[in-house]
N, C-alpha and C positions, 0 to 999 in steps of 0.2 A: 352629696353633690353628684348631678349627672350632667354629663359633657355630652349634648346630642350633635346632630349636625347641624343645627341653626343658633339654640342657646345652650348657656350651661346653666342649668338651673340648680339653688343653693335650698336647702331647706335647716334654719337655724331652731335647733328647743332646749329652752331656757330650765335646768332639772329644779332651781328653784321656785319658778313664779306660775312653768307651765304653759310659759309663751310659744307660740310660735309663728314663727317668721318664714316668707320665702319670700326668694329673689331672684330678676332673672340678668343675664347678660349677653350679650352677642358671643357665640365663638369664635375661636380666632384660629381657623386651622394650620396657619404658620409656625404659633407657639399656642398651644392647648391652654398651656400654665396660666398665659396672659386672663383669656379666657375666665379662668378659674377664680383667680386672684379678685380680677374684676366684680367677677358675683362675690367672692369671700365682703369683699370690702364693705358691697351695703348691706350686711348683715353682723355684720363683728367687724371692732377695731382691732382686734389682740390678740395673734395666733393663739398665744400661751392661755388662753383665756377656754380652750378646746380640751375636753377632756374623752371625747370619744368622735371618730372623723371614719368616716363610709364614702367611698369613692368609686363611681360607676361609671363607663366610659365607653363609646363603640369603635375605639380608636383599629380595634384588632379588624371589626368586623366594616369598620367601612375601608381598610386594607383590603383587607377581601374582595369585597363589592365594585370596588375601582379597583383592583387587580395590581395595587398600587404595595407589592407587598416583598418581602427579601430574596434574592437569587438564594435557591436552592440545590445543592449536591444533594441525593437519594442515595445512599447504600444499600444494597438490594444480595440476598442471599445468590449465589452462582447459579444458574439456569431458572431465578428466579424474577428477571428484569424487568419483563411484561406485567407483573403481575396489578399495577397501580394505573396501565393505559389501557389493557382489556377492562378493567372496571366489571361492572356488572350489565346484564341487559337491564332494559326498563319495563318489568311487566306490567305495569298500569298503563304504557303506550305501549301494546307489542304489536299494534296495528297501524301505529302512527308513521307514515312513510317519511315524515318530514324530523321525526326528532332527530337528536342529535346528543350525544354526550358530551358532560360540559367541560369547556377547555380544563387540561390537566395545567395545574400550575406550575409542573415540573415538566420541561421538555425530555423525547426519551433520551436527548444529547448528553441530559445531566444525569443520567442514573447508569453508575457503575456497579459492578458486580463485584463480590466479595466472594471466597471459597470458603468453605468450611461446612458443618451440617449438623444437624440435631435431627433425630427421627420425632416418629409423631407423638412419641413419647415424651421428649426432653431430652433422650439419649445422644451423647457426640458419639457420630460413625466418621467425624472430620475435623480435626483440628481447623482451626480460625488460620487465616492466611492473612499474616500479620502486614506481612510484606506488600499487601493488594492494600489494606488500611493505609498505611503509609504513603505508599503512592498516589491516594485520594487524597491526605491532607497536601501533598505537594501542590497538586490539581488545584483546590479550594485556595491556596495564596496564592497561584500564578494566576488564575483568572477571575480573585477578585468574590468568591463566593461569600455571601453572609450568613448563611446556617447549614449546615449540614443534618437529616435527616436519615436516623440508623432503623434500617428494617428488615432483619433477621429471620427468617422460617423459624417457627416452633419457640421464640423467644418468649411469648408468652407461657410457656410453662419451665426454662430453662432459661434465665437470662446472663448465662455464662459470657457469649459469643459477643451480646453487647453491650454488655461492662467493659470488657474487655478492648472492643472495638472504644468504644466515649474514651476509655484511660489513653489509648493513645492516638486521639484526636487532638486530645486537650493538650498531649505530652506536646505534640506539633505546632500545633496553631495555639496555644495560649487564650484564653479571656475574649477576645476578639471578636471571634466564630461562635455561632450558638452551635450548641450539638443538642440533637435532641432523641432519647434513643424510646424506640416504641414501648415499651415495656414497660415505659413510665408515664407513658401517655396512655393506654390501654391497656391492659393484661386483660384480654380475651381473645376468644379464637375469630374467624375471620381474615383472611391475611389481607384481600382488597379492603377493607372498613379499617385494619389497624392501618393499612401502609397510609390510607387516606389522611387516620386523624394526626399521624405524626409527620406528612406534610404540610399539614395543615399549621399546626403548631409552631413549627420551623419557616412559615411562608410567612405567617403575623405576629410571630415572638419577638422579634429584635424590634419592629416597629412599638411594642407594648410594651416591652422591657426599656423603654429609651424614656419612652412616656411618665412610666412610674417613676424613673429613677430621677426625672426632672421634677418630678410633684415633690418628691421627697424630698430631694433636695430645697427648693423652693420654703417649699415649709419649715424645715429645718431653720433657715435662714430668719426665718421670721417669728421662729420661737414655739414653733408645736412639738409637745414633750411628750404627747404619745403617740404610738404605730399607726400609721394609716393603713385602713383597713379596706376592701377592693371588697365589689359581689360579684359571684361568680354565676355562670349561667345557670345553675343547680338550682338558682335560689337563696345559696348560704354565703356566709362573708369568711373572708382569709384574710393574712394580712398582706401587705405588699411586697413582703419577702419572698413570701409563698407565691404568690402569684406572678412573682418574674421570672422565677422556675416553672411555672407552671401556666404560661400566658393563656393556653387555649380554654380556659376553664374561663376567661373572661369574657371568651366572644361577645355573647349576649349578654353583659351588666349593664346595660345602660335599662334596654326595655325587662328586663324582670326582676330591677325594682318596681316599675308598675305591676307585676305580680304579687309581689310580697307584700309589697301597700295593702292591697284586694287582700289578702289573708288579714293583715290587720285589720282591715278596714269588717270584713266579714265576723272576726273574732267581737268587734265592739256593739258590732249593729245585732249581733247574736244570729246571723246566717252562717251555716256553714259550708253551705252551697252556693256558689257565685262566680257570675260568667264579668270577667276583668274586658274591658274594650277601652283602647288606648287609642284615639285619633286625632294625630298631627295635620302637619300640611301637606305630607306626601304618603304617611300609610297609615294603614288601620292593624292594630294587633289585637286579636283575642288569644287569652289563657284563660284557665279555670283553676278556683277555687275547692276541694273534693271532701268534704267532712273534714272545713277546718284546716287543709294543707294543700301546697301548692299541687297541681299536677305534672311529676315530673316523669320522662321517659329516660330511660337508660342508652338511648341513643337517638340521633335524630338526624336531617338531612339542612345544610344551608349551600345554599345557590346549588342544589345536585349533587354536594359533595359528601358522604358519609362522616357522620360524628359518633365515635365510642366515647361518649361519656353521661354520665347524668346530667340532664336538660329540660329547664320549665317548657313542658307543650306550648309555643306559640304558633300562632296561625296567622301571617300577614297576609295582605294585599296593597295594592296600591292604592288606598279611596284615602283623603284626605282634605282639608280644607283648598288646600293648591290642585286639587285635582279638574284636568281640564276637560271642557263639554264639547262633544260632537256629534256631526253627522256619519251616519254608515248604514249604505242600504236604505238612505231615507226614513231612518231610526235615529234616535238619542241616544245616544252613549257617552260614559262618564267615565273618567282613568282609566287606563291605570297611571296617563301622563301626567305631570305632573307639571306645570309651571314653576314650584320650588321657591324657595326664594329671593331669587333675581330671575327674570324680570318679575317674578310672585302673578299671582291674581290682577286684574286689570286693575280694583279700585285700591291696590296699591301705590299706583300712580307713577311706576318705576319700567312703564313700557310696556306693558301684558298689555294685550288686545282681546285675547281669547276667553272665553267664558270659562268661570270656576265654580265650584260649588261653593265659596266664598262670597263670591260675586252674586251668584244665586239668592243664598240668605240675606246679602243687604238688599236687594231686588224687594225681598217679600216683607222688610223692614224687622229681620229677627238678630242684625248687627248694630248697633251704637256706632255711626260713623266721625263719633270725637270721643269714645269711651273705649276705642279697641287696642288689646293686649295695655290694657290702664293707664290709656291715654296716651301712650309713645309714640303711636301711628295714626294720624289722621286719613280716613278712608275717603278716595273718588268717589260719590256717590253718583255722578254723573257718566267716570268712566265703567263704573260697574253694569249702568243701563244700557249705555254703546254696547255692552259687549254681549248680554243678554238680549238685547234687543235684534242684532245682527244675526245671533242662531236662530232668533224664532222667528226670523223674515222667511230661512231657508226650510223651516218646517212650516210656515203657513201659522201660525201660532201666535197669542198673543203675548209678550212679555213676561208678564205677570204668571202667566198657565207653563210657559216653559220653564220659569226660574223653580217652580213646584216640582217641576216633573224631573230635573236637575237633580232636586233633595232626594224625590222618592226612588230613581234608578241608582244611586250612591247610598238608600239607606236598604234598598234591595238586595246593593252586592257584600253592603257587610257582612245584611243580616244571613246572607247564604252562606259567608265566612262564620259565621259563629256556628250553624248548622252543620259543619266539616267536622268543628271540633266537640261538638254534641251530637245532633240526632245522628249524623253517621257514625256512631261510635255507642249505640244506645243509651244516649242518655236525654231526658225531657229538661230540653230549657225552661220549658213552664214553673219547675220546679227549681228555680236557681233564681238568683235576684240579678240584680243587673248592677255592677257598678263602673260608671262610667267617669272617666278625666281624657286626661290632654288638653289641648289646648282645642280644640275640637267636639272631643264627646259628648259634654253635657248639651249642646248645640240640639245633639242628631239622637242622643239615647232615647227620649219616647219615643221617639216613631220607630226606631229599631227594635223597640220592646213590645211596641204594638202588632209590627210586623210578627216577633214571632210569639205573640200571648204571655206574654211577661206581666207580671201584675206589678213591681216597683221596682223602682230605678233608684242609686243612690248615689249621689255627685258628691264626693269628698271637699274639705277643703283643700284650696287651691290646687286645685285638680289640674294648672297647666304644668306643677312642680310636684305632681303626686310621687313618679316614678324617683324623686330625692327623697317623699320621704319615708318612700317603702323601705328602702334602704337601713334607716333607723330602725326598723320595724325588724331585721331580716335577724338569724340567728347564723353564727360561727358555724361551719360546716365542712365535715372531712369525709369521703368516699371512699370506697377500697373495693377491689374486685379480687377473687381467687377462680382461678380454673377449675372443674368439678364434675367431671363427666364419668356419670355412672348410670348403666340403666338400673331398672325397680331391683331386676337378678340380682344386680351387684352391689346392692347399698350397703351401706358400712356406717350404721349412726354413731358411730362413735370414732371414725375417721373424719366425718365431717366436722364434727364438733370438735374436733381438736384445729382443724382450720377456722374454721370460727372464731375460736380462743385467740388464736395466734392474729385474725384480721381485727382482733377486738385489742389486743394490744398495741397493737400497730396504731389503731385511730386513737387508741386517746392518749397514747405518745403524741401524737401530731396534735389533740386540743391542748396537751399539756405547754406545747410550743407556743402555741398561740396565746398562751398566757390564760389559758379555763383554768381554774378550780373543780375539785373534784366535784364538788354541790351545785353543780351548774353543767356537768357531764353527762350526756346521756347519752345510749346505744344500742342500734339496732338491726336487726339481720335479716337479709331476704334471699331466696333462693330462685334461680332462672330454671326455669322448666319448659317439657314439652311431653306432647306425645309420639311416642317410638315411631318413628318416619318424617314425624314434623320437621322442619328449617329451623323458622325461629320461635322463640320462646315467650313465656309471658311470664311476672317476676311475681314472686310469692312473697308474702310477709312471713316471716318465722316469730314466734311467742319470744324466744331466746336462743342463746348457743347451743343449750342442752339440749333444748326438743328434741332432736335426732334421736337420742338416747331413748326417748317414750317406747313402750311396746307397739302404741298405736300408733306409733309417728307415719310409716306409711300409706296407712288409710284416711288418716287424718288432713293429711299434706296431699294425697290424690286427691280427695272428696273437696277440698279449699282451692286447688288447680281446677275443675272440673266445673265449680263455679263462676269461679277469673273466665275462664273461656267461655263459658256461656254467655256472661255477660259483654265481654268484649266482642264472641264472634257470635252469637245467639244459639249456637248447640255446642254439645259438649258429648263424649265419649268414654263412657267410665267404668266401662269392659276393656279400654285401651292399658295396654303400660306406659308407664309415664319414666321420662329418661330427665335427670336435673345437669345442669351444663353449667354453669358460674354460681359460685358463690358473692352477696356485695354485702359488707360491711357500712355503715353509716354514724359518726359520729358527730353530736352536736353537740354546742356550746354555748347554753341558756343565756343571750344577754337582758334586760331588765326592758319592760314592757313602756312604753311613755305616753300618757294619758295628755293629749294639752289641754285645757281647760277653753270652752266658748261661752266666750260674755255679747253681748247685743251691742255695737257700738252705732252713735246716732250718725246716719249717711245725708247723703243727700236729699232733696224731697221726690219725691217718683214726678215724673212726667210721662206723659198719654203719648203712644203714638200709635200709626195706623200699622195693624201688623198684618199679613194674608196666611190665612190657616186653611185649605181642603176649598181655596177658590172663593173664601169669603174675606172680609177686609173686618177685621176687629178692631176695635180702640183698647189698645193693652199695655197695661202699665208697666214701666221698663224702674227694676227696682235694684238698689245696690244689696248685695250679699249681706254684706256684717251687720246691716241694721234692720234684718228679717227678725221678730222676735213670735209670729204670730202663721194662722194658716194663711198660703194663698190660693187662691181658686186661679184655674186657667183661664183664658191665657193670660200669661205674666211672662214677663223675660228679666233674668236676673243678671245682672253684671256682676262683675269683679277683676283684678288685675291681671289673674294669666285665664279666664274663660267667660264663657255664655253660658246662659244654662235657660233654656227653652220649656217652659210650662204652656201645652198645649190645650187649647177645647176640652171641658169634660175633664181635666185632671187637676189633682190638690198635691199641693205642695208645703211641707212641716220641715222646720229644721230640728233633730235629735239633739242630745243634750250636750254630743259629741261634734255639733256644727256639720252634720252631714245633710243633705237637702235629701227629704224624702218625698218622689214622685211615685203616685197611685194614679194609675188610669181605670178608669169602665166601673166595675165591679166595688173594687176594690176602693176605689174615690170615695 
C-alpha cells in the first residue's frame, strides 16, 4: 500500500490463483488511516485474510516539504553550537549571487550547548556535564518541545557521551519526547551531514511514529495477525517496529517502491538495465535500475538538506500531468507549477483556467474524456480548449500546434532529467530500457524514449499503482556503517576483517528480528574509499569479510577503486595512494518472488477517434488494456483504470507473457 498526496493506492496478490488487483482511494490527510482502510476495503474483506502487508508512505517527507514538522531542542557539544547553521558552502553555485542556504529547521534559539569532549580519536579529555543535560530536559517540558536531537563531536567513533546524554533524557521526560541521538542515525564522520540527518529525523519522527502507530493499531483491530512491514528509502523493507525507531530511513517510501517495481519489473522482462520514470500530476522522478539492482547512494540531499544514510538515487522535477503552461520572454514554458489537485487542470472542471499538460493531451485527443483515471472523472473537453486556446492567442499560434509544443517542452525537461541521472554520470541511456507508470508516464514514455534514442519502452501493469507493487517485490533490508580510516601505510587486513565480523553479526541479529531465517540471509560488505587528499569517497564492493586478509588485497581493492573512479569521474590515478574511511555492512532478507499470472479478458469494442501526432490528425483506435491479446501498430491509445498509454506513428506495441506492454520505435518496430 502507498499513501501519496492525492491517493492511497492498494496493490492485492492472491499467492493462490496469482491474481492480481489494484485499487485506488482519495487520501485523507486529516486521518491517513481513513484513507488506507478505504482502498483496503475494495480489495479485501478480511484483515485476517493478510498474510504478508508492505506499507509506504511520504507522511515524514511531505512533513518536510510544508515544514509542517516537530519543534526541536539540538544538543550540541560546547564550543560546538554553530556547527548545523554554518552548514556547508554550495560549490555547484559558488558564483550564484542570489543562492541562499536553505532555512535550518532548528532555530539557533533552540540549540544548547553540552560540556564534555572526545578527541579525534574517541578519547574523553571531558567528562559529560550531566548537569547542562538535565537543564535541557527541564527546557524541552517548559516550552513544550517534541524531540529533542543529540549531537555530540567525535560520537561517531565513541558513543559514550550519548548514551549517556538519551539515558537521562528519557530518565526526565519519559516516552513523550523523542530523543534521537546521532550515532544511531549515522556512524560516520562529518559533523555538519551527521548533525543535519539527526535533525532531520527528530523534525519528522514523531510525525511518522504517530502515523505507524495508528496503522497498527487500526489493523490490529480489524484482525491482521501479522507485522506490518514499512519500505524504507534504501529500497529494502523493515517492520514497523523498526521503523518508529528509526523514522528517517522512511523519508522516501512512498516513490522507491516505484523503484523496486523497475527491479522487478527488469528481473521479468530480462533487462538488467533500466531507467524507472514515475510521472504524476505534480512531479516526475527518475531512478535507475544497475545490473539487476537498485541504484543506491550512501548519502544524498532533500530540499538542500544533507542525508547520511543509504538512498535509491532519485532525480525529481516538477513536470507532471498538473503541470501549468506559460508565457516568458514570449516563450513557452511548462512547470515546474503545478495546479495540483484543486483547482487541478482546467478540464477538471473544478476552476483551473490555466493550461496543463493535461489539458494539452486532451486538446490533441490522446485522453478518453469519459474513460479517465476508470471512469471516476468526467473530463471538460471544452474547458480544456478555453484554456489552450487562450495561451496560443498570446503566442500567435494555433490550438492544436501549441497543445504539441506543451508535450514536447515537458517531454524536453524530463528527458533532461533522466540525462542528470545518466549521461552526466557516464552512463548511455541507449543502453537501458525504459520502464514507465504513474499515472502519467505511459502518456509521455515514447516521446521521452525517442527524445533520448531508446529503442523500448515497457509500461507495467497498472502502472498508476506500480509504486504498491514494487513494494511486494522489495526484500527485508539492514545497513550498518563502521568508522575505518586508514591510509594504504597503515592497513591492517586483519583489523578490518575483524570489524566486519562484528558488523556482520550485528545485521543478521537485526534480520533475525525481523523474523529471517537463516536460508533466506544474506550479506555483504563494502568499503568507502578515496585517494590521499581527496574529500569524499566512492564505495567499493568487498568479495567477503576475509578479503582483507588476501596477500593481494591491496592491489586488488586499489586497481577495483581506480576503476569506480574512472567510470564515475572518467580518470583515474593509480600511482595515487588510496586512504579507506567507512566500513558498510549490508544485510538482506530473501522474501519469495510473486509471478501474477495474465490472461486476455474480453473489453470493450475499440472506437476511432481523431488523435494529432507531429501536426498530423490520425484516426486511432482507442483500445482497453486487459483485452490486448495481439500486436498493435501505432498509433493506438490504450486505456485502463489508473493510466494512458500512447502508441505513437511508426511504433508496435506486444503485450509479454508477464502483461507488460512492450513499445518499439524506428529501428526496432
Amino acid at each position: 500500500m502507498d499513501v501519496g498526496g492525492t491517493f492511497t493506492d492498494v496493490v492485492r496478490y492472491d499467492e493462490e490463483t496469482g491474481e492480481l488487483v489494484a485499487a485506488k482511494a482519495p487520501t485523507t490527510p486529516g486521518d491517513l488511516a481513513e484513507g488506507v482502510f478505504a482502498a483496503l476495503d475494495r480489495v479485501l474483506d478480511d484483515a485476517g485474510e493478510i498474510s504478508f502487508f508492505v506499507h509506504g508512505t511520504t507522511q515524514g517527507l511531505n512533513a518536510l516539504l510544508e515544514r509542517k514538522g516537530s519543534r526541536v531542542l539540538l544538543l550540541a557539544s560546547r564550543g560546538a553550537r554553530d556547527v548545523y547553521h554554518i552548514a556547508r558552502g554550495n560549490r555547484d553555485r559558488l558564483f550564484d549571487l542570489k543562492y541562499r542556504k536553505p532555512e535550518p529547521l532548528v532555530p539557533r534559539s533552540d540549540v544548547a550547548e553540552v560540556g564534555g569532549r572526545l578527541d579525534w580519536r574517541g578519547t574523553e579529555t571531558e567528562q559529560l556535564d550531566e548537569a547542562a543535560v538535565r537543564a535541557a530536559a527541564r527546557r524541552v517540558r517548559a516550552e513544550g518541545f517534541d524531540a529533542v536531537a543529540v549531537c555530540l563531536l567525535f560520537s561517531y567513533l565513541n558513543p559514550a557521551h550519548e548514551l549517556r546524554t538519551g539515558q537521562i533524557l528519557a530518565e526526565e521526560l519519559g516516552e513523550d519526547v523523542m530523543i534521537v541521538l546521532s550515532h544511531r542515525v549515522a556512524r560516520e564522520w562529518r559533523e555538519y551531514e551527521r548533525t543535519c540527518s539527526t535533525v532531520l529525523e527528530a523534525y519528522t519522527g514523531p510525525v511518522v511514529r504517530r502515523h505507524l502507530a495508528r496503522i497498527e493499531d487500526r489493523f490490529a483491530e480489524r484482525g491482521l495477525r501479522v507485522p506490518v512491514h514499512v519500505m524504507q528509502s534504501s529500497g529494502g523493507l523493515v517492520n514497523a517496529s523498526f521503523a518508529r525507531e528509526h523514522p528517517l530511513q522512511t523519508l522516501l517510501s512512498g516513490p522507491v517502491g516505484g523503484t523496486m517495481g523497475g527491479v522487478a519489473a527488469a528481473r521479468l522482462l530480462g533487462r538488467p538495465n533500466a531507467i524507472c520514470i514515475d510521472m504524476g500530476g505534480t512531479s516526475f522522478d527518475v531512478s535507475l535500475v544497475i545490473d539487476g539492482k537498485p541504484d543506491v547512494a550512501v548519502e544524498a540531499k532533500i530540499e538542500g538538506f544533507p542525508i547520511l544514510l543509504p538512498i535509491v538515487n532519485l532525480h525529481t522535477i516538477g513536470a507532471g500531468g498538473g503541470s501549468l503552461a506559460y508565457t516568458e520572454a514570449e516563450a513557452l514554458r511548462v512547470g515546474p507549477e503545478s495546479a495540483g489537485a484543486v483547482p487541478g487542470p482546467a478540464c477538471y472542471g473544478r476552476g483551473g483556467t490555466q493550461a496543463t499538460v493535461t489539458d494539452a493531451n486532451l486538446v490533441l485527443g490522446r485522453v478518453d474524456p469519459d474513460g479517465f483515471a476508470g471512469g471516476s472523472l468526467d473530463l471538460d473537453t471544452e474547458a480544456a480548449h478555453r484554456a489552450v486556446a487562450g495561451l496560443a492567442g498570446q503566442l500567435s499560434m494555433a490550438p492544436a500546434e501549441l497543445a504539441e509544443g506543451i508535450c514536447r517542452v515537458a517531454n524536453a525537461k524530463m528527458a533532461q532529467a533522466i540525462r542528470t541521472l545518466t549521461v552526466e554520470h557516464g552512463i548511455e541511456p541507449r543502453e537501458f530500457a525504459l520502464i514507465a507508470f504513474g499515472g502519467a508516464g505511459p502518456m509521455h514514455a515514447a516521446a521521452i524514449a525517442a527524445e533520448l534514442d531508446i529503442g523500448e519502452v515497457a509500461v507495467p501493469r497498472f502502472p498508476g499503482a506500480f509504486s504498491a507493487w514494487g513494494m511486494l517485490e522489495a526484500d527485508v533490508r539492514r545497513d550498518l556503517t563502521d568508522p575505518f580510516f586508514r591510509t594504504q601505510d597503515e592497513f591492517d587486513g586483519e583489523a578490518m576483517s575483524e570489524a566486519l565480523d562484528a558488523l556482520e553479526i550485528q545485521v543478521i541479529g537485526a534480520l533475525t528480528e525481523q523474523g529471517i531465517p537463516a536460508s533466506r540471509r544474506r550479506v555483504t560488505h563494502a568499503v568507502d574509499m578515496r585517494y590521499s587528499g581527496q574529500d569524499y569517497t566512492l564505495t567499493v564492493d568487498l568479495l567477503n569479510a576475509h578479503e582483507p586478509e588476501a596477500p593481494a588485497f591491496l592491489s586488488d581493492i586499489a586497481k577495483r577503486f581506480a576503476e569506480a573512479h574512472e567510470r564515475r569521474y572518467g580518470h583515474s590515478s593509480p600511482e595515487t595512494p588510496v586512504e579507506f574511511v567507512t566500513l558498510r555492512t549490508t544485510g538482506l532478507g530473501t522474501m519469495p518472488k510473486r509471478s501474477a499470472r495474465h490472461t486476455p479478458r474480453p473489453g470493450a469494442d475499440p472506437v476511432v477517434r481523431p488523435v494529432v501526432f507531429d501536426g498530423r490528425t490520425y484516426q486511432t483506435p482507442v483500445l482497453w488494456r486487459d483485452s490486448l491479446d495481439a500486436e498493435v501498430p501505432g498509433p493506438a491509445i490504450i486505456v485502463e483504470d489508473t493510466a494512458t498509454t500512447v502508441v505513437p506513428p511508426g511504433s508496435r506495441c506486444t503485450v509479454d507473457a508477464h502483461g507488460f506492454l512492450l513499445i518499439k520505435a524506428g529501428d526496432a518496430a
